[in-house]
C-alpha positions as CSV (number, residue, x, y, z in Angstrom):
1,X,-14.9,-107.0,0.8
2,X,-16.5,-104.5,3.2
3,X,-13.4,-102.9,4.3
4,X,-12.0,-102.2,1.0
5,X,-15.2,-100.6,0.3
6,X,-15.1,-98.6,3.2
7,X,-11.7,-97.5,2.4
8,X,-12.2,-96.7,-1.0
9,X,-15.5,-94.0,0.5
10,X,-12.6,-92.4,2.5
11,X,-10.5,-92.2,-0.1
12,X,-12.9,-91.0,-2.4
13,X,-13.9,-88.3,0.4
14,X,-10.4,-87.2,0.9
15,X,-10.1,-86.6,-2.9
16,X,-13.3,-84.5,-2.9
17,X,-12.3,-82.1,-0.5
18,X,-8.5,-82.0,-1.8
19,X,-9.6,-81.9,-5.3
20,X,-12.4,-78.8,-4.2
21,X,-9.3,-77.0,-2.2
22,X,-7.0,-77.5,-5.5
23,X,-9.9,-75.9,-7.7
24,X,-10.1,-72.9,-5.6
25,X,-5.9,-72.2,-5.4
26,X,-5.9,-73.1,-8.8
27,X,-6.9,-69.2,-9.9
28,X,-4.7,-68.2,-6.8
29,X,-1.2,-69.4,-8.3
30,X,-2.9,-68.8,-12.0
31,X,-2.9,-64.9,-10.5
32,X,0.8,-64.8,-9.2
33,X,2.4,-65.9,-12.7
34,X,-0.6,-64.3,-15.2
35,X,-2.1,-60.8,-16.0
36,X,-5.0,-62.9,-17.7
37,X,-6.5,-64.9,-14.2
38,X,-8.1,-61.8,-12.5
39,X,-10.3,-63.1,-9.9
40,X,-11.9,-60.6,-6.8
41,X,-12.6,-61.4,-3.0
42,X,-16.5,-62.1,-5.1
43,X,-15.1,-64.3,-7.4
44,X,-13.2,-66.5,-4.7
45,X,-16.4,-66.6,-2.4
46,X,-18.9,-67.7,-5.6
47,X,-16.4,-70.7,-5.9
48,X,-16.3,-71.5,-2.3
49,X,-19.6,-71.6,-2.3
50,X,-20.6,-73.8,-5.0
51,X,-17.4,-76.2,-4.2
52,X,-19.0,-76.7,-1.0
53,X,-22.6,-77.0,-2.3
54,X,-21.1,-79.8,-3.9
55,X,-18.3,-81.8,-2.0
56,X,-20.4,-81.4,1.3
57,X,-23.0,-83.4,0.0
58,X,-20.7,-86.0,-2.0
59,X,-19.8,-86.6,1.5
60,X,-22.4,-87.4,2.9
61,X,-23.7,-89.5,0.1
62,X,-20.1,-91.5,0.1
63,X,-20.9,-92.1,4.5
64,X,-23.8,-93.5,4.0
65,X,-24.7,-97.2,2.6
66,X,-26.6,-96.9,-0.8
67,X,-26.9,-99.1,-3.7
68,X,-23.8,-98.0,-6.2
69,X,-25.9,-97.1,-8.7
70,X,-27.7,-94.7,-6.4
71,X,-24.3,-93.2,-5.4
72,X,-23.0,-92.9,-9.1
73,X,-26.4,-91.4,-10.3
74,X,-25.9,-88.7,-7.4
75,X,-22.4,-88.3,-8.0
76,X,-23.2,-87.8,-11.8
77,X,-26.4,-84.9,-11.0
78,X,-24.2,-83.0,-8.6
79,X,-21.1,-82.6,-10.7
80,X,-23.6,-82.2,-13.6
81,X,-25.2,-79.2,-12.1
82,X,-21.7,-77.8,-10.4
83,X,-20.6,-77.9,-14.0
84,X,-23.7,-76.3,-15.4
85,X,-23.3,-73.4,-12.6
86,X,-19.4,-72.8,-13.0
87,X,-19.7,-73.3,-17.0
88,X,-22.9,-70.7,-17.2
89,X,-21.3,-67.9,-15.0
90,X,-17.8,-68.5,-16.2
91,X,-18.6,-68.0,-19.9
92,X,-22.3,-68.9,-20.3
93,X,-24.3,-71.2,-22.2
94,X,-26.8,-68.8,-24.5
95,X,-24.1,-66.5,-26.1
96,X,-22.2,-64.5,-23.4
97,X,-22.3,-65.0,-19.8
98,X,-24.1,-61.5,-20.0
99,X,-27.1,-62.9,-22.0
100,X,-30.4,-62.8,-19.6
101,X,-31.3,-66.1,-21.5
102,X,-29.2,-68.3,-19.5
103,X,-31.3,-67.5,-16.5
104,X,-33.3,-70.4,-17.3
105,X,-30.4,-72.5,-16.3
106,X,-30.9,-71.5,-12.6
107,X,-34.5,-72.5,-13.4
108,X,-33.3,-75.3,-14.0
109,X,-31.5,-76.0,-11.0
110,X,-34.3,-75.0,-9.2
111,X,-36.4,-77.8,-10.6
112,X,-34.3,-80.4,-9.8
113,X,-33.5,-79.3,-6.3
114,X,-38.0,-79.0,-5.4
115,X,-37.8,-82.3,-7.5
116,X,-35.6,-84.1,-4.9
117,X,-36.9,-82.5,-1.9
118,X,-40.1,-83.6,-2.9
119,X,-38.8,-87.2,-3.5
120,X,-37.3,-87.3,-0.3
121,X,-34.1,-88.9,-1.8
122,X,-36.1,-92.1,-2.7
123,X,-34.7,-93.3,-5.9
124,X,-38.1,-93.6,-7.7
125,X,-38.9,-89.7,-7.3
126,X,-35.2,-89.0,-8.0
127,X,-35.7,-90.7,-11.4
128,X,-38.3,-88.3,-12.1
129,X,-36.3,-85.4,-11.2
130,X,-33.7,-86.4,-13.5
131,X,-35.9,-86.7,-16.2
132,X,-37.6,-83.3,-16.1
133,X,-34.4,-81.8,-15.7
134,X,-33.3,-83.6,-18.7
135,X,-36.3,-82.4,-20.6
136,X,-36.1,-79.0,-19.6
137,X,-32.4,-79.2,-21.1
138,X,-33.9,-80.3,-24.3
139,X,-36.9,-77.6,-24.2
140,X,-33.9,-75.2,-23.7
141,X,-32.1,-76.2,-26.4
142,X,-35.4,-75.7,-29.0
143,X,-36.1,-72.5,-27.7
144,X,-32.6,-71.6,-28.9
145,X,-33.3,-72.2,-31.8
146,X,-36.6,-71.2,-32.4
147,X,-36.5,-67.6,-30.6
148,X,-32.8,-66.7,-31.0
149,X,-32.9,-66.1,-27.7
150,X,-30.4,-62.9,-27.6
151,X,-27.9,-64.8,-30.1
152,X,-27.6,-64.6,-33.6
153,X,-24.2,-66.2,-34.2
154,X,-24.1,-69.8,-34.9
155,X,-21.4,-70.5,-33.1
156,X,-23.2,-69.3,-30.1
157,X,-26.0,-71.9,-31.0
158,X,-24.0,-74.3,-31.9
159,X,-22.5,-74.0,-28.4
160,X,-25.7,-73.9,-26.4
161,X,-26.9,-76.8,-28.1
162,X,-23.8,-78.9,-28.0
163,X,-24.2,-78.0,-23.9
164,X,-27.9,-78.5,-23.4
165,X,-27.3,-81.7,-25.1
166,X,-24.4,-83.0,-23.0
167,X,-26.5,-81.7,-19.3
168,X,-29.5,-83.6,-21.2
169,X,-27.3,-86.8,-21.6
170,X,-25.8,-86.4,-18.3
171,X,-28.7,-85.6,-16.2
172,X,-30.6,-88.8,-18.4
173,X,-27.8,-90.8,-17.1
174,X,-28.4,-90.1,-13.5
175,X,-31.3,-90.6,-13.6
176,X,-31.5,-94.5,-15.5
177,X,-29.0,-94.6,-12.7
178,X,-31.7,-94.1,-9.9
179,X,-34.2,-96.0,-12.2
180,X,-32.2,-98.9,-11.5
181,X,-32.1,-98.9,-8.4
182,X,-35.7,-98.5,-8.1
183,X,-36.4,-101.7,-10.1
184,X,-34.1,-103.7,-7.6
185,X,-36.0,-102.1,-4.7
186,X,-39.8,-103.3,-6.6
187,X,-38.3,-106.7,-7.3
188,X,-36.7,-107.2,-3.4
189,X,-40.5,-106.3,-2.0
190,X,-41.8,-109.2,-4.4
């Protein structure tokens, strides 16, 4: 059983990297055969970085031996937030990419990168992370609504909170992922 696991982590690194490279010649083709893909030197090096932000650490997670429940509730926050970084700067979240509002989201990111510093990867504090990054999602999502925030359109609202509601979902799932794991590590000490 070990060594199909292992294999399976390799694959599943392989697939990370490919898939990342993929994503970034994507636009590249898209470019050759369409007038509507215009991407700069910027655009390419934004996507580099943020694919690497997240494959490199999917690595890492995928060499190292952790509960699968740990590894699935990281799996889920890091594609969670690459998502909420590609999605907001691609087209944004709050009306237009242009809208100041969706500043917040990087706010957000912030929080749940001090959360798990601060947790030191322990799956305890990561649960708590999770969860204030969910909530903030939520406190987004009524601030939407209550303020305007720099939209008027419903569709606009509609949209950011249809999105703050899936990041709340996801980021809630990773983190009864981590909780858990943190119940099996109380109830192995007892």
């Amino acid at each position: 059983m070990e060594l199909s696991l292992e294999r399976l982590s390799k694959w599943l690194r392989v697939t990370i990297w490919l898939g990342a490279t993929a994503l970034l010649l994507l636009p590249l083709i898209a470019m050759r055969f369409s007038d509507e893909v215009k991407w700069g030197p910027l655009d390419f090096a934004f996507a580099y970085v943020l694919l690497f932000s997240v494959a490199f650490p999917l690595d890492l997670l995928l060499r190292k031996r952790r509960p699968i429940a740990y590894q699935l509730g990281a799996c889920l926050a890091l594609v969670s937030a690459f998502l909420l970084i590609w999605i907001n700067a691609a087209v944004g979240i709050i009306g237009s990419e242009k809208n100041p509002a969706n500043l917040m989201y990087f706010g957000v990111i912030g929080a749940g990168i001090l959360g798990v510093v601060f947790a030191r990867f322990k799956s305890k504090g990561m649960m708590r992370s999770l969860i204030t990054v969910a909530s903030l999602f939520v406190l987004i999502a009524v601030s939407v609504l209550a303020f305007d925030l720099g939209t008027k359109e419903f569709s606009d609202k509609i949209k950011a909170l249809v999105l703050n509601g899936f990041f709340a979902t996801s980021f809630a799932t990773s983190a009864l992922l981590f909780w858990m794991v943190s119940r099996k590590e109380v109830a192995s000490y007892h």
